[in-house]
N, C-alpha and C positions, 0 to 999 in steps of 0.2 A: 336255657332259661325260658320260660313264659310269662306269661300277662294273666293275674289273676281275679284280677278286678283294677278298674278306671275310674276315676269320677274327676268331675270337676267341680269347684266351687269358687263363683262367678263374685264372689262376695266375701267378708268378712267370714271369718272361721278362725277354728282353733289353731292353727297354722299358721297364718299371718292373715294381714288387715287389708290385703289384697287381693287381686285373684291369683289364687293355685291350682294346680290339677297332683292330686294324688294316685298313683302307679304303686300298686301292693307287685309282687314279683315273686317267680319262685325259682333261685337259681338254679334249684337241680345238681347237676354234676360240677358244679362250680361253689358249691354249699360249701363254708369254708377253705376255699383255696382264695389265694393272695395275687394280686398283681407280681409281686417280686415271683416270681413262682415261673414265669411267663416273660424272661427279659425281652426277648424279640415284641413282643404285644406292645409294652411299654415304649419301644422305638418306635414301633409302628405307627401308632395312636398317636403320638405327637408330632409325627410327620405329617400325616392326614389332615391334622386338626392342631395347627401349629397356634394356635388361640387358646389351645390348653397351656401354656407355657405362663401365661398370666394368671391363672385361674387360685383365686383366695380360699385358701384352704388352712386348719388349724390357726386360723389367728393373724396366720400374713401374705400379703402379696405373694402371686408365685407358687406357693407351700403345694400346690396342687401335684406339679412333677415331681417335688419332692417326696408327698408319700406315694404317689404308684409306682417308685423306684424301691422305696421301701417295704411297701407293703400295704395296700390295704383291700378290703371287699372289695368283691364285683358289683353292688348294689350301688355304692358311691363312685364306682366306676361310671357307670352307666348315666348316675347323675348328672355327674359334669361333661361327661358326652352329650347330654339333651342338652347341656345348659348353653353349651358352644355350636350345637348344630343352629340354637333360635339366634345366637349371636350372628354365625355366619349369614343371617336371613337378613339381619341387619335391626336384631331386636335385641334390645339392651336389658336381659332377664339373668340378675346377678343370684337371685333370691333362689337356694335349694340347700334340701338337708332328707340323710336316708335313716330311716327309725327301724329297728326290728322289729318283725311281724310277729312274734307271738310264737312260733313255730321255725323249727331249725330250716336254715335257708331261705327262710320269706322275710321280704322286705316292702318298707314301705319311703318308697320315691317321695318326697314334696318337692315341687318346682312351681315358681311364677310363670307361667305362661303368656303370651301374646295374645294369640288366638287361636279359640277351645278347640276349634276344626280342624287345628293341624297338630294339636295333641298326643293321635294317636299315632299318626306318619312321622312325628320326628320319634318319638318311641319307638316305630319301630326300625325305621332310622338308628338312631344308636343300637340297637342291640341287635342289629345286621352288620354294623362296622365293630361290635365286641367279637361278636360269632366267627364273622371274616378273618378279621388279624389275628386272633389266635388259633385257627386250621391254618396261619404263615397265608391267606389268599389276601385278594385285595377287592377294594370296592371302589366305583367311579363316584366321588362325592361330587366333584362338579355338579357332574348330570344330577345327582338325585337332587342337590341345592337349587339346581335351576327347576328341575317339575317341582321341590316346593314351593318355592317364590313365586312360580303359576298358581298354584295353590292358594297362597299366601295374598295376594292379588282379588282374587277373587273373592276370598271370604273377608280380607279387612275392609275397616272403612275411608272410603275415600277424606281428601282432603278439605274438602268443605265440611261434610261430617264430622270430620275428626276434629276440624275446629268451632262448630257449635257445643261439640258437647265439651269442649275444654271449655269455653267459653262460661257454659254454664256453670259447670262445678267450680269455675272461678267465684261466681255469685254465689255458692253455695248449693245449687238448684240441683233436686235428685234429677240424673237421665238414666232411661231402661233404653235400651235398644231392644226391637220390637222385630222378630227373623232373622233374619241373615241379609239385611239390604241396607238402605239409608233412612228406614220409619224409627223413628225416636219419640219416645213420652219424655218430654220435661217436665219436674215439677209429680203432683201425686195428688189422687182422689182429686176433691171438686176443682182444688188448681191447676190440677194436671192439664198439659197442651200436647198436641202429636204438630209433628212436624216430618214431612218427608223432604230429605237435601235442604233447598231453600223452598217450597213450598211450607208456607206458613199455617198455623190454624184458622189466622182470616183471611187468608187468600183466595178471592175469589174463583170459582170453576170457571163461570162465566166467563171472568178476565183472563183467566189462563187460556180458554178457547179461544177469544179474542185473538191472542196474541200468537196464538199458534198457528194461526192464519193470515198469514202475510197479506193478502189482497183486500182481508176487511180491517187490520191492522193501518192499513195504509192510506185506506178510506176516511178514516176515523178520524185519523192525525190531519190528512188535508182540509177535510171538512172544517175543521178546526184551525186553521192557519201554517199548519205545520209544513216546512218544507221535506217534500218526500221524494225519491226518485217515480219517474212516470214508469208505468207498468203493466202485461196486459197479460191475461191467463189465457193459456194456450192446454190442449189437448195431444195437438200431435204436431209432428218436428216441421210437417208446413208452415200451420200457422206461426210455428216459433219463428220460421223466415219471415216471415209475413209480418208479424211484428217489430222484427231489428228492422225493417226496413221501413216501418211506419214511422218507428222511434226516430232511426234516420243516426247514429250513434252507435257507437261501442255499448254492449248490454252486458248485465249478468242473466244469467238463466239456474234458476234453484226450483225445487221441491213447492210447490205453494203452502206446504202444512212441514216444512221440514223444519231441523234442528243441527247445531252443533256442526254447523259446514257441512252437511252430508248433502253429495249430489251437487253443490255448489261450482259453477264455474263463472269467470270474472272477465272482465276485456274481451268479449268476444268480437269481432270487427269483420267477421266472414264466413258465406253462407254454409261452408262446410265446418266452420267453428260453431255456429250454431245450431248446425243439424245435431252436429257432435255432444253438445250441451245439454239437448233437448233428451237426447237416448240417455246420456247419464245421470241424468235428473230421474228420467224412469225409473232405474231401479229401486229407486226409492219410495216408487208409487203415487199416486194421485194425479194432479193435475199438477200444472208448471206454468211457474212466474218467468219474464221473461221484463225484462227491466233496465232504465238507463244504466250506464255503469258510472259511476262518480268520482271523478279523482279526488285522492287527497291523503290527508291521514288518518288512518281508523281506529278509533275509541271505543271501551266501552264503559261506560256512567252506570252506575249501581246507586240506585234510589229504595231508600228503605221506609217504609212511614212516610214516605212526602219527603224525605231528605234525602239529600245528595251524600252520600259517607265517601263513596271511592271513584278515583278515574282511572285507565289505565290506557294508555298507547300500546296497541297490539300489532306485533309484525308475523306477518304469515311464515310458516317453515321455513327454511333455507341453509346455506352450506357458504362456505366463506372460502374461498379456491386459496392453497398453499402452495402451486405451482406444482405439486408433487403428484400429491393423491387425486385417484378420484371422487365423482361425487359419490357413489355406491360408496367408495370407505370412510368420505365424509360424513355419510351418513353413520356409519358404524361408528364412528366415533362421536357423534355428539349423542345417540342413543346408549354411549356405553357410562354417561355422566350418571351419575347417584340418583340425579331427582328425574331423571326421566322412569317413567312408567308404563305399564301398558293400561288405557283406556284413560279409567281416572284415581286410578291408584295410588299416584304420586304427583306432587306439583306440576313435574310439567308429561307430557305423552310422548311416547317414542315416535318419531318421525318411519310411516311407512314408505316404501318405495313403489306405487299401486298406479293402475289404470290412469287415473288421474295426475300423479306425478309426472308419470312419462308424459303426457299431453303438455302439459305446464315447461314441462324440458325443452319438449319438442319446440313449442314455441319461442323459445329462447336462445333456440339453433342448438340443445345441448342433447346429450344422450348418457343413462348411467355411467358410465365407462369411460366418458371423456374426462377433461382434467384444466380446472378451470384456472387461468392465470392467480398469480397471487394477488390477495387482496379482492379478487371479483366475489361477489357477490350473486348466486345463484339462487332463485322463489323455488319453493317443489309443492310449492299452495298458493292457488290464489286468494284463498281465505285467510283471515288472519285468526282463527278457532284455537284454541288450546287446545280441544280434542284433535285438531288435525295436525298436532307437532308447533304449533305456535310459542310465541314467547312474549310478554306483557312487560312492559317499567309503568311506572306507578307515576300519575301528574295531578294529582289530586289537586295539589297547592296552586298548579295554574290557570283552573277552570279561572274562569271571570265569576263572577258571582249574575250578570243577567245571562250568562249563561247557564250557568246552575242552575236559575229561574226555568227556562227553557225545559230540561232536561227533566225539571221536578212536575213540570205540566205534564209533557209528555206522558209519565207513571200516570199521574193521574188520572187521565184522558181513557187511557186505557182500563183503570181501574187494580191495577196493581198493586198491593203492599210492598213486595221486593218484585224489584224489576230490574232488567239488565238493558241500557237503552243502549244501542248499536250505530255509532254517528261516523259520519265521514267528513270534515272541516278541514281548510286548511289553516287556522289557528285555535287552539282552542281558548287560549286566556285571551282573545279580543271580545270586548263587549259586543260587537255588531258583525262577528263573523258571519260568514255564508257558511249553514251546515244542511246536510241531508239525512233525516233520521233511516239508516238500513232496514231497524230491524227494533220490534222489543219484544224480549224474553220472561217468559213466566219460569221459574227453577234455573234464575241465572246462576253460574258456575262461579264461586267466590275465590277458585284458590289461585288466581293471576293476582287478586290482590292483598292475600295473604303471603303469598311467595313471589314480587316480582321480581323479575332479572334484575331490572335495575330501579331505584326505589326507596323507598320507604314504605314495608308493610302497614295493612292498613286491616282494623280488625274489625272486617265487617260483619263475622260470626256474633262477634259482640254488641254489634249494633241491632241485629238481627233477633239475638234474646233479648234485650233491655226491650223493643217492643212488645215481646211477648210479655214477660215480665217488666212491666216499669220499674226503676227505684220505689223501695220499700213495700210494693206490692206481693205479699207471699207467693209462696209458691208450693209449697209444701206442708201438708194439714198436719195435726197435731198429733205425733207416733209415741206409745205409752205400751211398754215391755215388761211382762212379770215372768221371772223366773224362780225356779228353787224346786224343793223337792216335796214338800206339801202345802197345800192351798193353794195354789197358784190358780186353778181354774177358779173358785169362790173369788178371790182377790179381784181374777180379771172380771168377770161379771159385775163383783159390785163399783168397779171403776168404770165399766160400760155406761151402769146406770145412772151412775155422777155426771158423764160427758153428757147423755141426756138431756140434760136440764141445761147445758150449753150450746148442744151440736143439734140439728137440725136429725143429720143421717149418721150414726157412729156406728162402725165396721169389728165385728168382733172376732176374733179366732181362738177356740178353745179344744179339750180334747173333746168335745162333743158338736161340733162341726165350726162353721164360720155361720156368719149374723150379721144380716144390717138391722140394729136397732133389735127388734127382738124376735125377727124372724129367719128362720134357718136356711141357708141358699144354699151350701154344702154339707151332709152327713158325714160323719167320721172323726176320728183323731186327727184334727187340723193347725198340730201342734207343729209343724216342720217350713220349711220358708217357704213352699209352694202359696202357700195362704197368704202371706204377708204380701205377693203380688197378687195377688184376687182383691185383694182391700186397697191396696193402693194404687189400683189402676181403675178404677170405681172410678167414674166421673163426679156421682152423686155423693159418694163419700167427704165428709169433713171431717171427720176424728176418728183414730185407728188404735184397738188394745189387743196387741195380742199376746195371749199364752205361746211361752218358747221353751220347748223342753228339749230334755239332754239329748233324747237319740238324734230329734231336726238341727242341732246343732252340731253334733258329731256328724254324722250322716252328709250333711246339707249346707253348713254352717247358716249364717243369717240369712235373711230373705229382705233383709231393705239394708239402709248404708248407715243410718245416724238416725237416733230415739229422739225423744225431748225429754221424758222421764224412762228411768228404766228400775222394776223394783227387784231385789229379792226375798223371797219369802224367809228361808230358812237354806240349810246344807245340810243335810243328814244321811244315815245307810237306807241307800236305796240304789237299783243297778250295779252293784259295786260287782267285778266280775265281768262288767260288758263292756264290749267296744273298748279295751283294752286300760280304760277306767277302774284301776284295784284297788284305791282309797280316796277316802276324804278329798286329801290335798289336791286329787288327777280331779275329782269331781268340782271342786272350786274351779280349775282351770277353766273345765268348760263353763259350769255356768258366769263367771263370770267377766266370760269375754260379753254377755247383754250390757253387765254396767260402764265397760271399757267402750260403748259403742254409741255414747252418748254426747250430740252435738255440745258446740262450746255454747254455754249459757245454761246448758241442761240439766235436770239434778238427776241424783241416784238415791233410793228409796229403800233402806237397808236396817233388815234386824239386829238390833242391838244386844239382842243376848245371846248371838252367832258370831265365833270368833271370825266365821268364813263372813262372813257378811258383811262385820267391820272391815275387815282386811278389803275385799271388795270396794268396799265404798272409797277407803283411806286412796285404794289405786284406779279409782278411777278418772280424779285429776277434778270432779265436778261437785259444786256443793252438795251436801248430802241431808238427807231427813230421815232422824230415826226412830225405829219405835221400840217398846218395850210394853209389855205387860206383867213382869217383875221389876220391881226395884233395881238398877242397875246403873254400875258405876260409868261405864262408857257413856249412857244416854245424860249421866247425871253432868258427867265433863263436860261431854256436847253442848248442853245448856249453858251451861257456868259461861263458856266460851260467847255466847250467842248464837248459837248452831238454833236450829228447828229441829222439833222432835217431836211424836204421840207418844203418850203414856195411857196407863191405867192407875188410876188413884181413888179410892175411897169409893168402888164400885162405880165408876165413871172414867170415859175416853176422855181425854185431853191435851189440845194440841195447843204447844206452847214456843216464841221464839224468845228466847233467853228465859227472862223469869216471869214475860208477858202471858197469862194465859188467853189463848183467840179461840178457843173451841172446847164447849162443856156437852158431856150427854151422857147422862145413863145406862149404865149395862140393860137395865129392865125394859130400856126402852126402844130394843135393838132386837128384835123377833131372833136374829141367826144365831145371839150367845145364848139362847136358851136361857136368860136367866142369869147369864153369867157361867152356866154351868160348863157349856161349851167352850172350854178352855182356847182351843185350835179356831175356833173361829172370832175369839173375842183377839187372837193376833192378825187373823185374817181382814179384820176391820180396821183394827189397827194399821195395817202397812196399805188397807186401801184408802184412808184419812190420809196417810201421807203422802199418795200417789195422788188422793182428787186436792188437796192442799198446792202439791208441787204443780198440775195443770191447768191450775187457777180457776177451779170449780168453790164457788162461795162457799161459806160455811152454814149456810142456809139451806143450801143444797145437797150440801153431803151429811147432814140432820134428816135432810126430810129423806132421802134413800132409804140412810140405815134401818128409818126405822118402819120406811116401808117394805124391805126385802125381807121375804119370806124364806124360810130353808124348805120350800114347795118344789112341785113339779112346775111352777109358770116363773119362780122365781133363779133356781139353784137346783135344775132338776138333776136329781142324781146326787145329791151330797143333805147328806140326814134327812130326806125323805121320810114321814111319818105316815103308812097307811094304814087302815081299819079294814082289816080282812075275819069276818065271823066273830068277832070280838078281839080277834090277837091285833095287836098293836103288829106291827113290823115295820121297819129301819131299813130304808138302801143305800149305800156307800158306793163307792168305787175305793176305799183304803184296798192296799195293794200291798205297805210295808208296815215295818213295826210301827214307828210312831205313827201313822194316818190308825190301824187298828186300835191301836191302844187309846188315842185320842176319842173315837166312835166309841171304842166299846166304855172309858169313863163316863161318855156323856149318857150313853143309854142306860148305864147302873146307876146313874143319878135320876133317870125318869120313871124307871121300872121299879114297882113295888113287889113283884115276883122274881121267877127263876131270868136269868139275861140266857137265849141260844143263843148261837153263833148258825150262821152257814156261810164256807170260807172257799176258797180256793187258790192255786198259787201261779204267777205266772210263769211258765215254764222257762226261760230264758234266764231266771234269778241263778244264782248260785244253791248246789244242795243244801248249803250251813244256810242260806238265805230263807231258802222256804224250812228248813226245819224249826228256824227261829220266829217266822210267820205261825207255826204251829204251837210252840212255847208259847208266845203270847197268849195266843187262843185259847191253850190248855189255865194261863194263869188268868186271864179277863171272863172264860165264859162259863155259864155250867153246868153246861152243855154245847158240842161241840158236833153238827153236822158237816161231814168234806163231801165237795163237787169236783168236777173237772172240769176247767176248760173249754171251748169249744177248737179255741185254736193250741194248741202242744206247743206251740214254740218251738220245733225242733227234739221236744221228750217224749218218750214211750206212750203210750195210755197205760194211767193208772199210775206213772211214776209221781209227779208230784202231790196225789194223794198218799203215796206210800210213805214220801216224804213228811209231808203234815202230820202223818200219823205218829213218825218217829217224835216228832219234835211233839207232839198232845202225850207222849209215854215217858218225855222226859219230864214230864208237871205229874207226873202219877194220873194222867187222863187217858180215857177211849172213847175215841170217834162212835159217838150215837146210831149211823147210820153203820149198813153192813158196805165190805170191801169192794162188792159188786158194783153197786149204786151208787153212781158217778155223775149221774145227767141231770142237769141242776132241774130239771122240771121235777124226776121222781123224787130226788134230795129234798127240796121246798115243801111234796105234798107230804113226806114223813116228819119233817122241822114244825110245821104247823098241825100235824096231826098231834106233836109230842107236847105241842105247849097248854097250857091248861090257865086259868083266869086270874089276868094280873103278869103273865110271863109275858118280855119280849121278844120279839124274832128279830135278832140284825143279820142283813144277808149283802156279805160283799161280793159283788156281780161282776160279771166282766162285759157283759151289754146291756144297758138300761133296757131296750127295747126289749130285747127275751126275755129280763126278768119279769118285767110288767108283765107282758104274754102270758108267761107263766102263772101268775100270778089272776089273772083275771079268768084264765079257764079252773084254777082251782076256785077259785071266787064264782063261777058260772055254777058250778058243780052244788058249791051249797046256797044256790040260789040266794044271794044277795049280792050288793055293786061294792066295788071299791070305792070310799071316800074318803080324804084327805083328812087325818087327825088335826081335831082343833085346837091350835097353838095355845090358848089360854088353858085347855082339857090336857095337852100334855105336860107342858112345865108344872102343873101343876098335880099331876102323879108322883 
């Protein structure tokens, strides 16, 4: 078997509402054969991966051994093999299902995944242990479990991470993770906050440098009253003697810029302990503090805001002698508990056995290999660090409160928003205790007091966003979703222009690029969810519309988590043939996983004379608002009920809730209906009245839009376009399917007093019956009937999908005007406007605004005069 394509989707999709990674496959020599087929494989595989034995298959617990005994694909084989390798890792990923690919032998894997990096190694993971067991060989899963959990380690995120961002989608609050480290965006556009670990978005640099420097840290604090240990910076291991001996005491000797117990050594009492200290300090670089040592108990106070949230008594590494073992297997065995990790992987860190341990031993007359009485108690740190194998209980409750005072100055002193203050007391709940501040940390490490040994967790993740976000302070700008199969770019634009007159900066994504306000920052069809993070990580951004079409949906699934309105235009044939998409019903599916994806409070903005639409809305769980531009009994119940609805009535838009009318205007007075003429656009106003209605844009405001939007180049470039080229009128479209043609070419045989041309083309990707049917149209709406090609084939011949158009203009008793040669829509356009004569129009569906224009302005250079924009009052009234 192979791998024939991968993807992941980090997001909502048509597969499920969380993240999946889909695996297409092609079994090859395994195409149609059966697990029962293969008893030995079936014993095997469950021996290996005896986790299979529970595995929920057909409806029940278990069912999983039950059909590879009886019988089923290797594709669903393989499924539940991933499923159980992330299990093994210690990820609880229940979520998979294997779909036929279309073609004999291909399949298509869905699984919930952990994390995306290790996708492709458990993949290939199972289908190295399918491959194995059935040539009877065998695989070492240990080992390959253990380099993935290395794997696994490095690419997830640690436990402070991992609880800010629960944290937040507690609140509701969107988070993007930003690489592969701990940089996080809360929140989106102008609310949006980045935070790395516990570095905050106000957290000062300065104070972090502050504090990263113990010797001006220390200065700071005394200056200020603070009890600190005395301390002198030393360069090289003389001076370091030279100072214990000033000191005149036991010192530590650490890192003067360091972090996380590195290079730290504690008690030192002699001159070759502290020569000792001094070289280990070195590796770490810099200069070196050399300092009293302070008896007592070591704390660390997490001040967040000015407020004290958590405290934690923290004991250095250690081993607890059984009389049996030694300390080397004591070590192996507290390293072999579940929450230990390597680095900061996991609550707590695996205790190593290094340079510095042996020292620490040494001093305490022990050696790895000896074997400590029972019940003795053994240090292998003299730091009490989480990163150096530490372990924390939680005493929050028994600070004193003037000592919390204390501890809350200290932060501030320094300048800190979150800070980790590092004390040495020997009480801590006495109001008038004697303490020594060690140390204060900028990016203190939160998971001692989300996890402590002993305790009561304490959630300072939590405390950590509510600064950033207060109660009630947003955090998330205003996200408005238009799908369906025609209008949807018209739609999104004119709800652009609605937020307008709300938003300061609104973010647009359409197939004719992305937009802040009404300037273009990226080109292209920016229909897929790549866009949706370009707009919502804008800092400048407050309101976001984006156009979401089928393929970024299939393809990509979403690009954000939760809408506030989400509309659909309509559901009709168009694509039908792709991306495994054959009718109607498979196309609802996808589009309308947009209105299933809509926050609680949110509405959904659905056409009324679309069965798919209703259905849609009925399942999306969220009130709904609908429109209609015929008479229609759905809209008409809606109302009766008190639903909100747009209609058209007596040549006027009208938004009404129950029998209240709140919104009157005229077709006449709406530039885009032409009149009313423009059938397709007089619903396209329609569902964006209920779109600027639903995101609380006045009705004052979505009046004065209408009936400012122009169907121009500055307003709706590229959708019924009217230019003046040598007297021919000509039309540009983007229609692409029957109804967007049929729609255009109605409306232009409503403005044309002469012959209507066509120049058409088909995208090659469509289905034959598709584009023949794109040719029927043309042969029944035009009369006259120019074919182009493409620039891009899609994957077809050249000249095929013209050959195509042609069949389907021969089943209307028509012939393509141009000759079979003449394909290139430059020479096609100059023969379509060569053939029109006074009073004919030219509509020409393009497949690039920008080349048609080209095109269009060097034929325009040619008979010397400019292109100008047909005047809106000069056309409707043709």
């Amino acid at each position: 078997m192979r791998i024939l394509d991968s993807v992941i989707f980090p997001g909502r999709s048509i597969y499920a509402h969380f993240p999946v990674a889909k695996i297409t496959l092609d079994l090859e020599g395994l195409t149609d054969r059966e697990s029962c087929e293969f008893p030995h494989f079936c014993t095997s595989v469950i021996e290996l991966l005896p986790g299979l034995l529970e595995h929920k298959c057909s409806g029940r617990e278990g069912g999983f051994p039950v059909r590879l005994r009886e019988g089923t694909y290797f594709g669903h084989v393989l499924e539940h093999i991933i499923l159980e390798v992330q299990a093994s890792l210690g990820y609880s990923r229940a979520f998979g299902k294997t779909n036929y690919g279309g073609q004999p032998g291909v399949y298509a894997i869905i699984f919930e995944y952990a994390l995306p990096g290790l996708v492709q190694p458990i993949v290939t993971l199972a289908m190295e242990v399918v491959n194995s067991l059935l040539n009877v060989g065998t695989v070492d899963i240990n080992e390959k479990l253990v380099s993935l959990g290395r794997q696994a380690g490095q690419l997830g995120l640690g436990p402070s991470t991992a609880a800010i961002i629960a944290a937040a989608r507690r609140r509701g609050i969107s988070v993007r993770r930003i690489g592969d480290e701990s940089l996080l965006q809360l929140g989106t556009g102008i609310y949006s906050r980045r935070l790395q670990a516990t570095v905050g978005p106000k957290t000062s640099c300065l104070a972090a440098d502050i504090a990263g420097d113990k010797a001006v840290t220390k200065y700071i604090l005394a200056t200020a009253g603070i009890p600190v240990p005395f301390g002198l910076t030393v360069e090289t291991a003389e001076e370091a003697v030279t100072a214990w001996r000033q000191i005149g005491r036991p010192v530590a000797v650490k890192p003067k810029d360091g972090n996380q117990g590195k290079g730290v050594s504690l008690n030192l009492n002699t001159e070759g302990e502290v020569a000792e200290g001094f070289h280990f300090a070195q590796i770490f670089g810099g200069k070196t503090l050399v300092e009293e040592y302070i008896e007592g108990r070591h704390y660390r106070l997490l001040v967040v805001n000015g407020q004290l949230v958590a405290a934690a008594e923290r004991m250095p590494a250690q081993v607890v002698g059984d009389g049996v073992s030694s300390i080397e297997k004591l070590i192996v065995q507290i390293n072999a508990h579940p929450l230990r990790g390597e680095k900061h992987e996991k609550p707590l860190t695996r205790i190593v056995l290094d340079e510095l341990s042996l020292r620490v031993l040494k001093r305490q007359g022990y050696g790895p290999l000896d074997v400590p009485a029972f019940g003795t108690t053994v240090l292998l740190r003299d730091s009490a660090n989480l990163s150096t194998g530490g372990t924390a209980c939680d005493v929050t409750e028994e600070v004193h409160a003037a000592f919390k005072e204390r501890i809350e100055r200290v932060a501030r002193l320094i300048g800190l928003d979150i800070a980790g203050v590092d004390v040495v007391t020997p009480d801590i709940s006495a109001p008038t205790a004697e303490m020594s501040v060690i140390e204060v940390n900028a990016a203190p490490g939160i998971r001692m007091h989300h996890y402590p040994a002993k305790g009561q967790a304490r959630d300072v993740a939590g405390a950590i966003v509510e600064m950033i976000f207060p109660p009630g302070k947003p955090s998330d700008v205003p996200l408005i979703t238009v799908t369906g199969t025609n209008g949807k770019t018209t739609t999104t634009r004119l709800l652009a222009a609605g937020l307008r007159s709300l938003y300061r900066h609104v973010g647009c994504a359409t197939s004719s690029g992305i937009y802040i306000n009404q300037k273009q920052i990226v080109a292209g069809d920016t229909t897929g969810p790549w866009s949706a993070g370009v707009l919502l990580a804008d800092p400048i951004i407050d309101a976001v519309v984006l156009e979401v079409a089928r393929g970024g949906i299939i393809r990509g699934g979403l690009g954000y988590d939760l809408a506030d309105v989400a509309v659909i235009t309509n559901i009709a044939d168009d694509h039908l043939g792709q991306d495994g998409v054959e009718d109607l019903a498979a196309l609802y599916r996808v589009k309308s996983l947009v209105t299933e994806a809509v926050r609680v409070g949110g509405l959904a903005v659905v056409n009324a004379e679309n069965t798919y639409c209703l259905q849609a809305g009925a399942a999306s769980g969220r009130e709904v608002i609908m429109f209609a531009v015929h008479p229609n009994n759905a809209l008409a119940s809606h109302l009766r009920a008190g639903g909100r609805g747009v209609l058209v009535e007596e040549g006027a838009f009208r938004a009404q809730c129950g029998s209240e009318t709140l919104f009157h205007l005229p077709l006449k007075d709406v530039p885009l209906t032409f009149g009313g003429l423009a059938r397709h656009n007089v619903e396209n106003c329609a569902a964006a009245i209920g779109a600027m209605w639903a995101s609380g844009v006045p009705f004052s405001a979505v009046s004065a839009v209408l009936q400012a939007f122009a169907p121009d180049l500055l307003w709706n470039p590229g959708r019924q376009n009217i230019l003046r080229i040598a007297g021919i009128s000509v039309m540009l479209d983007y229609g692409h399917n029957v109804p967007g043609i049929t729609a255009v070419a109605d409306l232009a045989r409503g403005l044309c007093n002469g012959r209507l041309i066509g120049v058409v083309s088909a995208p090659g990707d469509r289905t034959d019956q598709s584009i023949m049917q794109l040719g029927e149209v043309m042969g029944a709406k035009f009369d006259q009937v120019f074919i182009k090609e493409d620039a891009d084939l899609r994957g077809r011949r050249p000249g095929e999908t013209a050959r195509l158009l042609r069949h389907g203009l021969a089943a209307m008793g028509k012939k393509a005007a141009d000759e079979e040669s003449l394909l290139d829509e430059a020479t096609v356009l100059k023969e379509a406007l060569g053939s029109a004569g006074a009073g004919d129009w030219v509509v020409v569906f393009y497949e690039s605004l920008e080349c048609t224009l080209g095109h269009l302005r060097q034929i325009e250079e040619s008979r010397r005069t400019a292109i100008v924009p047909a005047a809106m009052t000069e056309a409707v009234g043709r």
